[in-house]
C-alpha positions in Angstrom: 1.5 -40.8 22.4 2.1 -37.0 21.2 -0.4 -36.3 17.9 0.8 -33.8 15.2 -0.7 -30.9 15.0 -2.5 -30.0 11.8 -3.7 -26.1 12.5 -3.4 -23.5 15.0 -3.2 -19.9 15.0 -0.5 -18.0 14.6 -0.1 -17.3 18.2 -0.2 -20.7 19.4 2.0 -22.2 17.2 4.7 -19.4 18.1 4.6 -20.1 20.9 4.7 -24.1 20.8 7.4 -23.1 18.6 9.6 -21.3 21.3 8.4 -23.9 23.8 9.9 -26.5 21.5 13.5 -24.9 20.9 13.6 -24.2 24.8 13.1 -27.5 25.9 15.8 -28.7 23.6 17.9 -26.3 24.2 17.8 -27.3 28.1 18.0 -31.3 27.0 21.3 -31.0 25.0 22.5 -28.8 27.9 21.9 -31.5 30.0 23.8 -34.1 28.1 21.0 -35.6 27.2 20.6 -37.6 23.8 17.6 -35.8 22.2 15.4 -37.5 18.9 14.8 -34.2 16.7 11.9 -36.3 15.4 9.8 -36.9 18.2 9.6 -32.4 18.8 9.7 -32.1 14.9 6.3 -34.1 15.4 4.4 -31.9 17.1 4.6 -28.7 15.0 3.1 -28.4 11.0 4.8 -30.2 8.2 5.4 -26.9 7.3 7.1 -25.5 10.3 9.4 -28.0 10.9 12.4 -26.9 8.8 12.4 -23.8 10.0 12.3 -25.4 13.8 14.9 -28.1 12.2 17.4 -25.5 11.9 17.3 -23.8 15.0 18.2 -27.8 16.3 21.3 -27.3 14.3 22.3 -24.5 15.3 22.0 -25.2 19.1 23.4 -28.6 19.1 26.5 -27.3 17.0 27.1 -24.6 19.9 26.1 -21.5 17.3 23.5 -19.7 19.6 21.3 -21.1 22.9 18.0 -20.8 24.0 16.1 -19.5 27.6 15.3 -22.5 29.7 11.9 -23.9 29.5 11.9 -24.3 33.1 11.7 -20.6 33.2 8.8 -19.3 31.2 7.8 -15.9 31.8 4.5 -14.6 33.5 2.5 -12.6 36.0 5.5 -12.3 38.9 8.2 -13.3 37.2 11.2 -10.5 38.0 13.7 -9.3 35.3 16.3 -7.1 36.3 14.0 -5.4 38.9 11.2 -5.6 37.0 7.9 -7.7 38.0 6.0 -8.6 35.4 2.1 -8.2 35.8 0.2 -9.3 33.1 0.7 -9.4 28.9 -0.8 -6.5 26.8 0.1 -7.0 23.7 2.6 -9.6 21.1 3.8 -9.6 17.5 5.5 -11.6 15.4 9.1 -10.4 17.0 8.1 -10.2 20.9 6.0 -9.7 23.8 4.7 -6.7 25.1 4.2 -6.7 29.5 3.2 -4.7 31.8 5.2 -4.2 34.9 6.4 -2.6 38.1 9.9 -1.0 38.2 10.1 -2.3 42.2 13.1 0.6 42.4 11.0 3.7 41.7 7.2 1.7 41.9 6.9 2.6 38.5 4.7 1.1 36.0 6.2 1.0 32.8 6.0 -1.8 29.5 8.4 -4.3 29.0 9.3 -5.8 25.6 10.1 -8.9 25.2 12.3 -10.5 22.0 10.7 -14.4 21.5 13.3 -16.9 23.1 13.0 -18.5 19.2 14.3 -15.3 17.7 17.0 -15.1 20.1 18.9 -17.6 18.7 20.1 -15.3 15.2 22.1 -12.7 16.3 20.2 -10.7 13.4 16.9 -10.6 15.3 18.9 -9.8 18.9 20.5 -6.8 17.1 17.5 -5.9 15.2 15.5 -5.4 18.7 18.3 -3.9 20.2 18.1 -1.4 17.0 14.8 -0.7 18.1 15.4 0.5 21.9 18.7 2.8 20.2 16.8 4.3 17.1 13.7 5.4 20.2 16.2 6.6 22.8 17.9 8.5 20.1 14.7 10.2 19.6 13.0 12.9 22.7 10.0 13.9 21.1 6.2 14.1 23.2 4.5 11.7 20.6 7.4 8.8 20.5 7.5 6.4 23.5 9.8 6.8 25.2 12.8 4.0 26.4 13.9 3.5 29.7 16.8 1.2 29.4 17.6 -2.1 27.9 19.2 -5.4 29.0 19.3 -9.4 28.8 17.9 -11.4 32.1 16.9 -14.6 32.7 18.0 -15.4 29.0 15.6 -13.2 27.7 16.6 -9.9 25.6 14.3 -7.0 27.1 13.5 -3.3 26.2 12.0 -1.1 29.2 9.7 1.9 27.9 6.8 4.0 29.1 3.8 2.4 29.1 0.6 4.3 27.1 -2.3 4.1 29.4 -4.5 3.9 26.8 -5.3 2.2 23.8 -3.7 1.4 20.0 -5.4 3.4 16.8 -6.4 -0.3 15.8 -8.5 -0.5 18.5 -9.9 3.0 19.2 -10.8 2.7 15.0 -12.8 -1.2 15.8 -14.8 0.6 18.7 -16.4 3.0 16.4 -20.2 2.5 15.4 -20.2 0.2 12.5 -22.8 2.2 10.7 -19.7 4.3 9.7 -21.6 7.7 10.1 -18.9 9.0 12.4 -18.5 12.1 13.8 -16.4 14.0 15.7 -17.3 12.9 19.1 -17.8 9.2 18.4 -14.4 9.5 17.9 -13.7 11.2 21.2 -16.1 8.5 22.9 -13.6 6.0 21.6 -10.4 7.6 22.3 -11.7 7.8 25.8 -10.6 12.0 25.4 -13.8 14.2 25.2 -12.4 17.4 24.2 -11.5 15.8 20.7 -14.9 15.9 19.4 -15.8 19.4 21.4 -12.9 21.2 19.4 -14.1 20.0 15.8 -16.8 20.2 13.3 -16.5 16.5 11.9 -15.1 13.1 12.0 -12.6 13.7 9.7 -11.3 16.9 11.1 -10.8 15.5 14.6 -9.8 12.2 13.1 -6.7 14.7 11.2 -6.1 16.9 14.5 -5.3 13.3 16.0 -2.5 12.1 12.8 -0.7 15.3 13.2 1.6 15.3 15.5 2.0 11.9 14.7 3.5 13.2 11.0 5.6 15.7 12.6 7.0 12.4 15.1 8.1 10.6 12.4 9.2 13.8 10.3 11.4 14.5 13.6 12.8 10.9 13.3 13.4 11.3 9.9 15.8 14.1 10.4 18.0 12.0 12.7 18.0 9.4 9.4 15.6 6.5 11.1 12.6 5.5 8.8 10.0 3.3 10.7 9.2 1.1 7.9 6.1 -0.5 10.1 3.8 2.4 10.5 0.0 1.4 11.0 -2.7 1.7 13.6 -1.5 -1.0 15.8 2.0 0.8 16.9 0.0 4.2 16.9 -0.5 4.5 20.7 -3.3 7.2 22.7 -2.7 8.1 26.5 -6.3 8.6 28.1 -5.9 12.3 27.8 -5.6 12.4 24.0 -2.3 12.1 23.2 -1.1 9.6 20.6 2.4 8.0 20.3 4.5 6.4 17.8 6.0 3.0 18.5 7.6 -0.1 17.6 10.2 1.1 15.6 11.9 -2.6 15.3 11.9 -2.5 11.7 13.7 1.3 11.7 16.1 1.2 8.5 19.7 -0.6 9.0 19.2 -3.4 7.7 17.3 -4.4 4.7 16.1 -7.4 5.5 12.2 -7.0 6.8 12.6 -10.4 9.2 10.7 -13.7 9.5 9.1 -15.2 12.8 10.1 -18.6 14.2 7.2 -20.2 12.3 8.0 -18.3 9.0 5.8 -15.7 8.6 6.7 -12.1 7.6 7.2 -9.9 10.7 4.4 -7.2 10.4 1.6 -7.0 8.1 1.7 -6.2 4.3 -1.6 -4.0 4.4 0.6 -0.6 5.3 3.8 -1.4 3.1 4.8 0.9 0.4 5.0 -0.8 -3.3 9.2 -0.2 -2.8 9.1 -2.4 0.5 6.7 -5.1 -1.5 8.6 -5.0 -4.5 10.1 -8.5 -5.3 13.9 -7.1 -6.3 14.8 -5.2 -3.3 14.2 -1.8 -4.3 15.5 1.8 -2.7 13.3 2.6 1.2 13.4 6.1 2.4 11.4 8.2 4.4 8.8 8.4 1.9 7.6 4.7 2.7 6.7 6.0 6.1 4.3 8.6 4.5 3.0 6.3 2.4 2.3 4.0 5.4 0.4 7.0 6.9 -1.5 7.5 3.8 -2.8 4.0 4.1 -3.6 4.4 7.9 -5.5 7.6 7.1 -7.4 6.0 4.8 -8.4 3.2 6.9 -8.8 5.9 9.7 -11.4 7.5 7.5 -13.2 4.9 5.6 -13.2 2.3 8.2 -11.7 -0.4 6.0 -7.9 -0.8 3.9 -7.5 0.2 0.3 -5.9 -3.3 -0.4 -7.0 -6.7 1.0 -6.5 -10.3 -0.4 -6.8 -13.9 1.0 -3.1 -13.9 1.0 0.3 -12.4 1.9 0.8 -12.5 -2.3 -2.4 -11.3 -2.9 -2.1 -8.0 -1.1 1.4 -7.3 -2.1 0.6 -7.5 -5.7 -2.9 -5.1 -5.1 -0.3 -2.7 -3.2 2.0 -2.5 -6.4 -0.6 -2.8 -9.6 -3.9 -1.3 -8.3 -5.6 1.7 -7.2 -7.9 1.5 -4.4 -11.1 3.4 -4.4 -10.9 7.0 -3.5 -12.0 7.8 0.4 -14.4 10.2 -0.7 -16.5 7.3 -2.7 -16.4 5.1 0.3 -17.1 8.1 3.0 -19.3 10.9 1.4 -18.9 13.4 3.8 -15.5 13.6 3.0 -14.2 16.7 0.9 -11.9 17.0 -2.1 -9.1 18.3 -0.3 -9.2 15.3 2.1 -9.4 12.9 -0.8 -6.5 15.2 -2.8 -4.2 14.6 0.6 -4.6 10.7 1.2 -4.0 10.0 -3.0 -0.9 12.3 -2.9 0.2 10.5 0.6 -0.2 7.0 -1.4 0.7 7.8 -4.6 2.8 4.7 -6.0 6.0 6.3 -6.8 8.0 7.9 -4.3 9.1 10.7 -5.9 4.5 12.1 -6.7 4.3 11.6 -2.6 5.1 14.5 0.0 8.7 14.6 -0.1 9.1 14.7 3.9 6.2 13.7 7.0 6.9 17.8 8.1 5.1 18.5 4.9 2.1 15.8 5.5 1.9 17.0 9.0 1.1 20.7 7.5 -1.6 19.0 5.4 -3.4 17.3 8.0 -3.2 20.4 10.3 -5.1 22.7 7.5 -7.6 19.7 7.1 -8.1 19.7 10.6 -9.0 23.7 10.4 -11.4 23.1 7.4 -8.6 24.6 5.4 -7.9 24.0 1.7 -4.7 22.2 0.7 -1.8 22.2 -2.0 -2.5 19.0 -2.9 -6.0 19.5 -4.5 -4.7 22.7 -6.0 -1.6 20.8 -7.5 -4.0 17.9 -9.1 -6.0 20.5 -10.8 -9.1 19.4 -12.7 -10.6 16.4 -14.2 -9.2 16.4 -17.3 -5.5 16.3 -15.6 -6.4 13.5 -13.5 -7.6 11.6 -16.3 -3.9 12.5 -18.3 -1.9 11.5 -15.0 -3.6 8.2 -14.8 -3.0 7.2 -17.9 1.2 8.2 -17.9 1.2 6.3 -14.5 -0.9 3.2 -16.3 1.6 3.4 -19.3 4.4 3.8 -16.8 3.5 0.2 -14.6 2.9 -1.8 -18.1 6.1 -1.0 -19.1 7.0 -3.1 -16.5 6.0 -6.0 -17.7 3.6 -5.4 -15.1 -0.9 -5.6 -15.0 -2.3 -1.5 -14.0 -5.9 -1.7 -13.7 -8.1 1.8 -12.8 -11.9 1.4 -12.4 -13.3 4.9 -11.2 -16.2 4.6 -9.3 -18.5 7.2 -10.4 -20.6 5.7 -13.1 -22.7 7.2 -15.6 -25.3 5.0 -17.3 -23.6 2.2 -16.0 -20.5 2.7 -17.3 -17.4 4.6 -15.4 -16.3 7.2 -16.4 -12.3 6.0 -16.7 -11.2 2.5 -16.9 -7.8 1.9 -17.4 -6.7 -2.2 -18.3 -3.3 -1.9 -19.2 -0.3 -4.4 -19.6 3.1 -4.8 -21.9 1.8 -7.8 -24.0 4.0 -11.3 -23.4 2.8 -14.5 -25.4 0.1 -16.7 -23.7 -0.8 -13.2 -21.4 -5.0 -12.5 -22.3 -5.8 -9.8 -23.6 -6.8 -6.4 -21.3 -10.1 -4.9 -21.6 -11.3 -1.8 -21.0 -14.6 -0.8 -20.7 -15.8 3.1 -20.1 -16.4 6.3 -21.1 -12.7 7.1 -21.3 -11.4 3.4 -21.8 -7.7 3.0 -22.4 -6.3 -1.1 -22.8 -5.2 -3.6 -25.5 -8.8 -3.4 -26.3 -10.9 -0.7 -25.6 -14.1 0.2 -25.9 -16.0 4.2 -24.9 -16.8 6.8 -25.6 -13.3 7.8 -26.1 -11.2 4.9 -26.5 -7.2 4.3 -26.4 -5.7 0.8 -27.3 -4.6 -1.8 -29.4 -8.0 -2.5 -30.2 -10.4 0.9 -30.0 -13.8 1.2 -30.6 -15.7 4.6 -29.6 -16.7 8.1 -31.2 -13.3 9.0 -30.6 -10.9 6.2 -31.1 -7.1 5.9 -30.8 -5.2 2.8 -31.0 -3.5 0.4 -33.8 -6.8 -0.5 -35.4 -9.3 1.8 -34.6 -13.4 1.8 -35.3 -15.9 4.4 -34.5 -16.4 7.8 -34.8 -13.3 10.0 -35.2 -10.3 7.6 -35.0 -6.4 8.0 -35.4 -5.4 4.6 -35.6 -2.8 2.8 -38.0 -6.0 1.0 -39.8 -9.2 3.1 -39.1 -12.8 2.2 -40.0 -15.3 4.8 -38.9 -17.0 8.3 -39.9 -13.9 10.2 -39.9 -11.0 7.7 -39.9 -7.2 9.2 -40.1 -4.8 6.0 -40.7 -2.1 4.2 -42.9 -5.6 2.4 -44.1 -8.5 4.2 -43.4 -12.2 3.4 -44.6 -15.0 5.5 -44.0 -17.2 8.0 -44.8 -14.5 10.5 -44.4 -11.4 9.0 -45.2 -7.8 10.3 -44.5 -4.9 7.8 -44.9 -2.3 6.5 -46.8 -4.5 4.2 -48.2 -8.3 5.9 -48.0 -11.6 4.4 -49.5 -15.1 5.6 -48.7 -17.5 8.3 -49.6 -14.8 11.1 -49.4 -10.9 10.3 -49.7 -7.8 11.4 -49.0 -4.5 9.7 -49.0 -1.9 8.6 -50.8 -4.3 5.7 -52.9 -7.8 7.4 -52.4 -10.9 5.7 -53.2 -14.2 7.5 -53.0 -17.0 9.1 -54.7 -15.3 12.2 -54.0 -11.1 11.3 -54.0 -7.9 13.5 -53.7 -4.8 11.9 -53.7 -1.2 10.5 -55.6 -3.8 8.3 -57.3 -7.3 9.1 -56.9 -10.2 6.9 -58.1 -14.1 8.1 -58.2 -16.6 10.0 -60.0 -15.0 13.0 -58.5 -11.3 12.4 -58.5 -8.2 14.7 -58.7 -4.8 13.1 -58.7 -1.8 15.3 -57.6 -0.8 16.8 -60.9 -3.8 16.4 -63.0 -6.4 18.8 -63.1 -8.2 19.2 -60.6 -12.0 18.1 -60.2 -14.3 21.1 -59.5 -16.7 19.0 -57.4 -14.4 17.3 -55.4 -12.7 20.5 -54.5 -15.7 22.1 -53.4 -17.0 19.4 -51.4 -13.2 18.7 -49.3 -13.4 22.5 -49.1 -16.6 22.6 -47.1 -16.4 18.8 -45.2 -13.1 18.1 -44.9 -11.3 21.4 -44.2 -7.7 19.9 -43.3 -7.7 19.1 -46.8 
């Protein structure tokens, strides 16, 4: 008796998946009478809509499946081609080596999953894939071969990259994370990286350049990868990386499920426009915010947004910032840290309008050059102003923006930005920092609903210097301020100026004190001496 199976990786249970859909695809060919249930049993409780439907569909006569009494493996021949072993799989298809038996050529085969076969959409998606390369003769884009359908299987022939993936050339580096130039040559397998370059991070640039410039080439034909990260980033032995998989290249908008259900791809290296929940514009600048997030995983040895789940991520990717790559690698220079934040700003249009452009950045960081990015963020003070109008701009939304910078200074950070468009039942945000901006914030300067700091902005603020609609503090300027220097329409404390002033010393349409002058009265000697000399504005 068959048991139901509970949990299993992702792998397996693809495949148990296309297993399943073969085997009943060959039973209702057969005329047999097949019991949906008895397969359905052997997959997740989760899984077995999804592997429901793909019944449907073959038992209605809408699509059919490879024999299982075919699988594929080491010797099996497509088309002339003998497969030798498997090298890689993703969520879409198989990856084998094999012989050309024609020209004894070795060369990768790509499989489509006999699953995905059955919806024309994933057939024409692959298919999209071998078009968009062959479109595309360029010395760092694999290249295709030819493409075809045997054995019931949908196939793509390209060169194979006698070498290794970014993904795995970056997990072969020392895990103390003090990389230089020629660990990275050590890993690449290609010495005379390292002997050309000074550090890590130069070499580790010289390699993403002609990479940039690929996918800037492709760009000017009108293909956007849309899945750009380490794994489809490929290095021959000598040094020479490659851009592939382009299976997700833009005609369609739909980003594609597996068999089992999950997305195809990863979320770590989308761009917030691909994760956004309402479909939202993709152009080429997702692919160089995709390279911003593999340089700065490149460089850093770790993503700028992770999360226990798919959700999780996504939302990091559209509301937070990650921490810059020079706090996490501090070898790293301005101009490097300038290039990745411009590369992965959040809104299309503050990234580097085209990959060419990109390309030229990571070629002058690769000379120990300096950069227009660093020289168009300017100083601190214009950072600061830009987070805060991109903070403003997210809440607006309806949307959490959260900014923690992680320089500290007695243990406080400097910024910390907490901001959200208040709904009922949503807590409140808090910000806590030198320069703290958030419903309620508290710094040394402070912006909010709530501010509290020697300078203080915000709806009611209390501190030091405030502009607020109600201010309490030494020199308050508000609709109500009390204080020691008062300004407001309402003002009441030592000095006062407003509309109603209260004070020992007051100046106002109505003033009240032991030193008062009301606006066409005359005026008080005293008082006017002492606004003249601590209250100048007056």
């Amino acid at each position: 008796m068959r048991t139901t199976i509970t949990s299993m990786d992702d792998r397996s249970l693809d495949d148990l998946m296309d297993q399943l859909v073969a085997e009943y695809s060959d039973r209702v060919a057969a005329g047999e009478e097949v019991r949906d249930g008895d397969l359905l049993e052997r997959v997740p409780m989760e899984q077995r809509q999804n592997l429901g439907r793909c019944f449907r569909m073959i038992q209605s006569g809408l699509a059919s499946a490879p024999s299982a009494s075919r699988p594929l493996g080491p010797g099996t021949v497509m088309d002339g081609y003998r497969l030798v072993r498997e090298i890689g799989r993703g969520g879409m298809s198989v990856v084998y080596e094999a012989i050309q038996e024609d020209l004894e050529r070795r060369i990768a085969l790509k499989v489509l999953r006999p699953g995905l076969a059955l919806e024309r959409r994933h057939v024409d998606r692959f298919r999209r894939e071998a078009l968009a390369i062959a479109r595309l003769q360029h010395p760092n884009i694999v290249q295709v071969y030819t493409v075809g359908e045997a054995l019931g299987h949908h196939y793509i022939a390209m060169e194979l990259v006698d070498g290794k993936s970014l993904a795995a050339v970056l997990e072969a580096l020392p895990k103390d994370r003090a990389w230089t130039a020629m660990d990275l040559a050590d890993a690449v397998g290609a010495p005379a990286l390292g002997a050309d370059h000074e550090s890590y991070h130069q070499a580790f640039c010289a390699l993403m350049t002609p990479i940039a410039r690929a996918i800037g080439v492709a760009h000017e034909l009108g293909i956007v990868h849309r899945d750009v990260k380490p794994s489809n980033i490929l290095i021959h032995k000598d040094g020479r990386p490659v851009i592939a998989d382009f299976g997700l290249a833009k005609g369609d908008g739909d980003p594609g499920l597996s068999l089992s259900g999950e997305p195809i791809g990863t979320p770590f290296y989308m761009s917030p426009e691909q994760a956004a929940v309402i479909e939202s514009p993709v152009d080429e600048r997702t692919d160089v915010y995709s390279l911003g997030v593999t340089l700065y995983e490149g460089l850093t040895g770790r993503r700028p947004f992770e999360g226990p789940t798919v959700l999780a991520v996504i939302d990091s990717i559209r509301h937070r910032t990650p921490p810059s790559v020079r706090s996490l690698s501090k070898g790293l220079t301005r101009d490097v840290d300038a290039v990745v934040r411009r590369a992965m700003a959040k809104y299309p249009e503050d990234r580097y309008s085209t990959a060419i452009d990109l390309s030229s950045e990571l070629n002058a960081l690769a000379q120990g050059l300096t950069t227009r990015a660093a020289a168009r963020e300017g100083g601190p003070v214009r950072r600061f102003m830009r987070l805060v109008k991109h903070g403003a701009l997210v809440s607006m939304t309806g949307y959490g923006y959260e900014y923690r910078s992680e320089r500290t200074f007695l243990g406080l950070p400097l910024v910390h930005i907490n901001m959200r468009q208040r709904r009922p039942g949503q807590l409140v945000r808090r910000a806590k920092g030198w320069f703290a901006v958030g419903d309620v914030a508290v710094g040394f300067v402070a912006c909010g609903s709530c501010a509290i700091g020697v300078f203080g902005f915000g709806a009611l603020a209390i501190g030091g210097l405030c502009w607020a609609g109600i201010g309490v503090g030494i020199a308050p300027f508000a609709g109500l301020s009390l204080g020691v220097l008062a300004t407001g329409g309402l003002a009441a404390g030592y000095a006062a100026i407003g509309g109603l002033a209260y004070g020992y010393y007051a100046h106002g349409g109505a003033a009240y004190g032991v030193h008062a002058s009301a606006e066409g009265a005359q005026p008080d000697a005293a008082a006017q001496a002492f606004f003249e000399t601590w209250m100048p504005w007056f």
